[in-house]
C-alpha positions in Angstrom: 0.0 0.0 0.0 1.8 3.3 -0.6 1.6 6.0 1.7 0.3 9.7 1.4 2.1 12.4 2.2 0.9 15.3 3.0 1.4 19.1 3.1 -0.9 20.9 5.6 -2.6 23.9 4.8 -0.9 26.2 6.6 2.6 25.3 4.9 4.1 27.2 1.6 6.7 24.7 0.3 8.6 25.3 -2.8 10.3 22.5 -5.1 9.8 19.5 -6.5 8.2 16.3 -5.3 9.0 13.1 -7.2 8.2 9.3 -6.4 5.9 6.4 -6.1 3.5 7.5 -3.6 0.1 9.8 -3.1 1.0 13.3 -2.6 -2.2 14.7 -0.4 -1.2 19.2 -0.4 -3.6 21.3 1.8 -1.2 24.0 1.5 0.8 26.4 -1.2 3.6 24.1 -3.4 5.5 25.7 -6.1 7.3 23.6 -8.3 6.9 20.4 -10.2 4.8 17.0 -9.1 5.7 14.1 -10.9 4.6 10.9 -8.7 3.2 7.5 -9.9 0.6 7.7 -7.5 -2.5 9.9 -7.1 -1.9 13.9 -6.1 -5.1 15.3 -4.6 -5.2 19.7 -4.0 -7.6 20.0 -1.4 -10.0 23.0 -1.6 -8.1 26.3 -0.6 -4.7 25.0 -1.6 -2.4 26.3 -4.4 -0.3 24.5 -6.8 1.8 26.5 -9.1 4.0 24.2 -11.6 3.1 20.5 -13.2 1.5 18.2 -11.9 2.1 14.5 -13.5 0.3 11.6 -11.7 -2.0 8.5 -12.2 -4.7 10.3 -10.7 -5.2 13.7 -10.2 -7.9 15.3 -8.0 -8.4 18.8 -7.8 -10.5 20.8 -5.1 -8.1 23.8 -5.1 -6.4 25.9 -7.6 -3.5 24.7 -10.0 -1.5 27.0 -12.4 0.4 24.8 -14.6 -0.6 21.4 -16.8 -2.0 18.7 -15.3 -0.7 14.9 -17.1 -2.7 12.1 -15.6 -2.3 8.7 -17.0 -5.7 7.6 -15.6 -7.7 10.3 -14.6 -8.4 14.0 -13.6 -11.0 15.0 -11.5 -12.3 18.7 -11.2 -14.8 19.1 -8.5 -17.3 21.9 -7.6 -14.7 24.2 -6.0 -11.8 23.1 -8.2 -9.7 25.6 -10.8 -7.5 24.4 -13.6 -5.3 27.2 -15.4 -2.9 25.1 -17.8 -3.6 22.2 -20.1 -4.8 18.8 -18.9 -3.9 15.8 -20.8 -6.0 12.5 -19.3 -7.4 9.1 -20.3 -10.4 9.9 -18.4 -11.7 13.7 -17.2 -14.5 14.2 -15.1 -15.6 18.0 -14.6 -17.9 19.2 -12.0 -20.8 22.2 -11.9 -19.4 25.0 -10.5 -15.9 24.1 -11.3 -13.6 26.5 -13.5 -10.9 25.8 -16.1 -9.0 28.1 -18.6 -6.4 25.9 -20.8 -6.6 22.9 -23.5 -7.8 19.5 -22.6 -7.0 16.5 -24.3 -8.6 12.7 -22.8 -9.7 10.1 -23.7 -7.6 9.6 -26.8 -4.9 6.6 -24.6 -0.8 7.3 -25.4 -1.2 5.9 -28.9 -4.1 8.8 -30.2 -1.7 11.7 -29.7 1.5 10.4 -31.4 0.5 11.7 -34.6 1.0 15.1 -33.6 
């Protein structure tokens, strides 16, 4: 089972987080997310940078491009500015997002670009 890590909401870190695991971030990150596992941005946090995941889950704000190789999940509260690039996106009412999106085509439907 891999293990979530977690920036609280009252932290500001900036950087870059890489590895296997679930990144949980309550708080501000700037700087680049690249994990195998799912990255969720809880409602009131900020990401500024690129996020690349299996699953990503947005609540919050991110300023950047999002690169899921599952999924990308932009609920009520949630706002994307920056691309998305997903096999599956699921957007919510209420939700905002300013940028290109590009799902459902799977790795092989965008080589011919």
């Amino acid at each position: 089972l891999a293990k979530e890590s977690l920036i609280a909401g009252d932290i500001t870190i900036e950087g870059k987080i890489e590895g296997s695991g679930h990144v949980r971030i309550a708080g501000r990150f700037k700087g680049d997310v690249n994990v195998q596992g799912n990255v969720t941005i809880e409602q009131g946090a900020h990401v500024t940078g690129q996020v690349t995941a299996a699953t990503v889950v947005v609540s919050g704000e991110v300023h950047g491009n999002i690169h899921a190789t599952s999924r990308v999940e932009l609920l009520e509260s949630g706002v994307i500015n920056g691309d998305v690039k997903a096999a599956v996106l699921t957007v919510a009412a209420g939700s905002r997002m300013r940028g290109q999106a590009d799902f459902g085509w799977g790795e092989q439907g965008s080589a011919g670009r």
